[in-house]
C-alpha positions in Angstrom: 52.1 42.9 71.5 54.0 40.2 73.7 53.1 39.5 77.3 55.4 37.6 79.5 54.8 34.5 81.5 55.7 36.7 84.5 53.1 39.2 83.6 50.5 37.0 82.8 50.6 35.6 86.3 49.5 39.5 87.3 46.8 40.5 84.8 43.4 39.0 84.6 42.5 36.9 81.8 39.7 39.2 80.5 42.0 42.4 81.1 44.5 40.5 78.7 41.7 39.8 75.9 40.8 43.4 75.9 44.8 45.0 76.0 44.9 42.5 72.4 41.3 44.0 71.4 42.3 47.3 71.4 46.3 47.7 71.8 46.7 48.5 68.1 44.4 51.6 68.2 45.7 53.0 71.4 47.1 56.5 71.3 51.3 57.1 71.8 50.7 58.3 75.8 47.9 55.2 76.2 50.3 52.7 74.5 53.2 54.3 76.9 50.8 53.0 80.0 49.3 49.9 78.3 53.2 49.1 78.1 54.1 49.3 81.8 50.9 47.8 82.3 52.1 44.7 80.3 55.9 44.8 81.2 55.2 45.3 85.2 51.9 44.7 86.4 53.5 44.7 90.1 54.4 47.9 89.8 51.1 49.1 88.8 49.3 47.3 91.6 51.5 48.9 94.1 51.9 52.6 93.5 50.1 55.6 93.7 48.6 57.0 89.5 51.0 59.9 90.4 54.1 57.5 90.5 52.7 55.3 87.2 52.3 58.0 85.1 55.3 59.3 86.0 57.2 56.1 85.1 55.3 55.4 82.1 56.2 58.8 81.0 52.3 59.7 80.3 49.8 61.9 82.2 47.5 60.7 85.4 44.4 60.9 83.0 45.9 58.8 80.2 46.8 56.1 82.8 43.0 56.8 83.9 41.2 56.8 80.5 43.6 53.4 79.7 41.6 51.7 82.8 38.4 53.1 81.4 39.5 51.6 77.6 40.0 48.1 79.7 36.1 48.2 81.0 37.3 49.3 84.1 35.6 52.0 86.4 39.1 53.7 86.8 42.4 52.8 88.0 41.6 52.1 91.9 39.5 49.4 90.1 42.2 48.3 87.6 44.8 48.0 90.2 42.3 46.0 93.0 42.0 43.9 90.2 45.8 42.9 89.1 47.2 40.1 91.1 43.9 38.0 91.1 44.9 35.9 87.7 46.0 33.3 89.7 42.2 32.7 90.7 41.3 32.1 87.0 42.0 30.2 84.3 45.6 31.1 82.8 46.1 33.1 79.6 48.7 31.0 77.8 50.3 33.1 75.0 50.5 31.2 72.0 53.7 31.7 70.4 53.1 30.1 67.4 54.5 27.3 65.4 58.1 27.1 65.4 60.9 25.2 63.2 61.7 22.5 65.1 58.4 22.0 66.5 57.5 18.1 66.9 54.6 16.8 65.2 53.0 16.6 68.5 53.7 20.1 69.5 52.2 21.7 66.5 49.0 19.3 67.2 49.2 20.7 70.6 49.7 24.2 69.7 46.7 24.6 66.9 44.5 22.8 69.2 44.9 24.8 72.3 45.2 28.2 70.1 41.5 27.0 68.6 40.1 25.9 72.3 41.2 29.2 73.8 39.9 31.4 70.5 36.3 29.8 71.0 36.7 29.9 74.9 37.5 33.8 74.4 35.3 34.9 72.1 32.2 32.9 74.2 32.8 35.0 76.8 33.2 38.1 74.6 30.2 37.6 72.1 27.3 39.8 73.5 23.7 38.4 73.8 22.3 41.4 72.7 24.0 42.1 70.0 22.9 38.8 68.5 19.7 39.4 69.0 20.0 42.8 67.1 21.5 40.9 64.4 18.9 38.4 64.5 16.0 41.1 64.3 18.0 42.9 61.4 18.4 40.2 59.3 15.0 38.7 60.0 13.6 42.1 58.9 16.1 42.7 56.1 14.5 43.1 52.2 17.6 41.7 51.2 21.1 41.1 52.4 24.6 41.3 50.9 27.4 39.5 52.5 31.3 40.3 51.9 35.0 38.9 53.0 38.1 39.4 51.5 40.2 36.4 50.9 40.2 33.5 53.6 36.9 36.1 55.3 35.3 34.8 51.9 35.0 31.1 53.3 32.9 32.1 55.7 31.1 35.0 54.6 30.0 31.9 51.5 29.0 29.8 54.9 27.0 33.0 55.8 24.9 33.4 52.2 24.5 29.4 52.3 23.5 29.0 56.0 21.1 31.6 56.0 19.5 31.2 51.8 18.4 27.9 53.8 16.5 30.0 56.3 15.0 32.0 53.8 16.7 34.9 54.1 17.7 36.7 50.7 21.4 37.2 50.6 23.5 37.1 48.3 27.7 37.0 47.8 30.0 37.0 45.3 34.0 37.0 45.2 34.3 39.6 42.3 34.9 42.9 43.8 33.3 45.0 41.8 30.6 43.1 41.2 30.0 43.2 44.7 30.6 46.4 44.8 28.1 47.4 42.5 25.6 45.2 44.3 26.6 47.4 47.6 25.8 50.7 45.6 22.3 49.8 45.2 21.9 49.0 49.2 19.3 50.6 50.3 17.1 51.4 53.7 15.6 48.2 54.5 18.5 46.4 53.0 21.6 44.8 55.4 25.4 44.6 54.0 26.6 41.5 56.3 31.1 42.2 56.4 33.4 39.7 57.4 36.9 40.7 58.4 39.1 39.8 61.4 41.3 42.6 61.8 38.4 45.1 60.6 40.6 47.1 58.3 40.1 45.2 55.5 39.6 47.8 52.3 37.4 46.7 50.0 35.2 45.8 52.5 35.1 48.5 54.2 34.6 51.2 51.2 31.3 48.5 50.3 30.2 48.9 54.0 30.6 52.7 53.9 28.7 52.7 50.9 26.1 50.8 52.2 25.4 53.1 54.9 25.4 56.2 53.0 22.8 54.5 51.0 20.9 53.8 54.9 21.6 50.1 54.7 21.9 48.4 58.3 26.2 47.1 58.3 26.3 44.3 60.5 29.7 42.6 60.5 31.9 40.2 62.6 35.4 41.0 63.5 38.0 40.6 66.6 38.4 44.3 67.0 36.2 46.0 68.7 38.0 49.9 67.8 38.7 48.8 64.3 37.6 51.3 61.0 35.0 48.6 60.3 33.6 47.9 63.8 33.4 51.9 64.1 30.7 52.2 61.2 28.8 48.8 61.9 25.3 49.0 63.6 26.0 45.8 65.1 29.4 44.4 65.8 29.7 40.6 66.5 32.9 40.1 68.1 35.6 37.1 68.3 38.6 37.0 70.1 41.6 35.1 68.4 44.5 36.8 68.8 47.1 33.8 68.8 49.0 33.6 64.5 50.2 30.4 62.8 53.7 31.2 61.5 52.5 31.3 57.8 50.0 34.4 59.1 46.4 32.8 59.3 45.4 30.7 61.3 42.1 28.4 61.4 41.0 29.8 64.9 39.7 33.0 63.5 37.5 31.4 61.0 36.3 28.5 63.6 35.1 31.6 65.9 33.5 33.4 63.1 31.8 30.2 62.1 30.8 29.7 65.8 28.9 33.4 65.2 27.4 32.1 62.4 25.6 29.0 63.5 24.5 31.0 67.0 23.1 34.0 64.3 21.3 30.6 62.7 20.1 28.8 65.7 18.2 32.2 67.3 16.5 32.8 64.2 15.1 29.2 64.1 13.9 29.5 67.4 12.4 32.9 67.1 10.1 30.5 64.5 10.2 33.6 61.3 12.4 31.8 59.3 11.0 29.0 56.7 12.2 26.2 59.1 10.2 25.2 62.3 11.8 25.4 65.7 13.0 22.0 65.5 13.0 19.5 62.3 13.4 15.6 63.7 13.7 12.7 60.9 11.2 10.2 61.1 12.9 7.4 62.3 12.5 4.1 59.0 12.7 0.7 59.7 15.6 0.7 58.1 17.1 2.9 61.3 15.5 -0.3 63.5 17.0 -3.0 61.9 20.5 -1.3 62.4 
C-alpha cells in the first residue's frame, strides 16, 4: 500500500497507522473504499456516503464498516476527521533505501524509519494489555517462547530477559523440537510467539497447538487482524510498517525489543519476580577516586 505526499497531507497520522495495520486483511469492497480513501481523501471529506460509495464502486455500509475498521464511530466521524493532519505530526512514508542513495541518505533514512517505528508503536501499545501479559507470565508454570528466523533474535532476548526474572521459559531454534515442547503446553502453561507480519507458519501451528492444549498464547506482532493475533489471548502490538530494500528491516525488531524491556520493567515493579523493585551498586572507592 502507497500513500502519496498529497494524501498524507489529508489523513491523520493515526488513521494512516491503522489503514497499514489492517489494509492487507480487508475484504475486495472494503479495500475498493480504503483505496479512494487513500488516493482522494478530499473527495471523501466533501461528499455525501451515497456519492463515495458510489465512486468507490462499494456499498454505503462497506464505506461505513471501513470507518468502524479505522476506530472510527462511523463515517460522519471519519470524514470530520480528514483534513486535520496538518495539526499533527506528518506521516512521512518511507520509501526505502534506493540505489543511488548517499551514504548520508541511507543514515537518514534507517534512522527516521526506526524513530517513527518506536514513536508509532508507543502510541499503539496498549497499557492493559501489558499488564495482562504481565499477570500471565507472572502466573505462568512455565513458558515457551518461539520466532521464526530474524523473530528468533528476539524471542532469544525474551527467554534470557525474563530466565533473569525468574520466570521459567524456555526456546529453542529447532522446530520440531519446539514443537514437541508446544504439544505438551498445558493449562497453566503460556506459549510466548514472535512474528511481525503474524502469519508466520510454524509459529502459528505451535500457538494453535498450545491453545487446544488450554495454554494462554501471548504474542507480539504489527498486525492487529493477522491469523496469529486472531488466536492470541493477548496481542502486544508494534507498528513498523516502513521495508529496507533487502526486505527486513531493524525497526521491527527495535519495537519488539522495546515490548520486551516494558513486559520486564512492570514485572519488576509489581515486586513477584526474584529481583527487587530497584537494584543500585554500592558505589567502591574505586568509583571515588575516578
Amino acid at each position: 500500500m502507497h500513500i502519496s505526499k498529497k494524501s498524507l497531507e489529508m489523513i491523520p497520522h493515526d488513521c494512516v497507522v491503522r489503514l497499514f495495520s489492517i489494509y492487507d486483511t480487508l475484504k475486495s469492497a472494503e479495500r475498493k473504499a480504503a483505496d479512494l480513501l487513500i488516493e482522494d481523501p478530499e473527495f471523501v471529506r466533501t461528499s455525501s456516503i451515497a456519492k463515495v460509495a458510489r465512486r468507490a464502486q462499494c456499498s454505503e455500509p462497506t464505506f461505513s464498516r471501513l470507518a468502524k475498521k479505522l476506530e472510527y464511530t462511523g463515517f460522519p466521524e471519519l470524514k470530520h476527521e480528514l483534513g486535520k493532519a496538518n495539526n499533527e505530526r506528518a506521516f512521512v512514508f518511507y520509501d526505502g533505501i534506493q540505489k543511488g542513495d548517499s551514504t548520508d541518505e541511507i543514515i537518514e533514512k534507517v534512522f527516521h524509519s526506526a524513530a517513527q517505528g518506536l514513536e508509532d508503536t508507543a502510541k499503539t501499545l496498549s497499557g492493559e494489555k501489558i499488564e495482562r501479559a504481565v499477570e500471565t507470565l507472572i502466573g505462568a508454570r512455565t513458558c515457551l517462547v518461539y520466532g521464526v528466523g530474524d523473530s528468533s533474535v528476539v524471542a532469544r532476548a525474551i527467554q534470557y530477559k525474563l530466565a533473569k526474572l525468574g520466570i521459567r521459559i524456555q526456546f529453542a531454534e529447532d522446530v520440531d523440537f519446539t514443537a514437541t515442547m508446544a504439544f505438551h503446553l498445558g493449562k497453566s502453561d503460556v506459549f510466548f510467539a514472535v512474528s511481525h507480519s503474524g502469519k508466520s507458519d510454524p509459529t502459528l501451528r505451535m500457538a494453535r497447538r498450545a491453545k487446544t492444549n488450554g495454554a494462554q498464547v501471548i504474542s507480539i506482532t504489527n498486525f492487529p487482524a493477522s491469523p496469529l493475533a486472531k488466536i492470541s489471548d493477548v496481542v502486544l502490538l508494534t507498528a513498523v510498517f516502513s521495508e529496507l530494500v533487502y526486505g527486513e528491516n531493524t525497526s521491527k525488531r527495535a519495537a519488539e525489543m522495546c515490548v520486551l524491556e516494558i513486559l520486564a520493567e512492570c514485572m519488576v515493579l509489581k515486586g513477584k519476580t526474584g529481583m527487587p523493585p530497584r537494584i543500585t551498586r554500592k558505589k567502591t572507592n574505586k568509583d571515588e577516586k575516578i
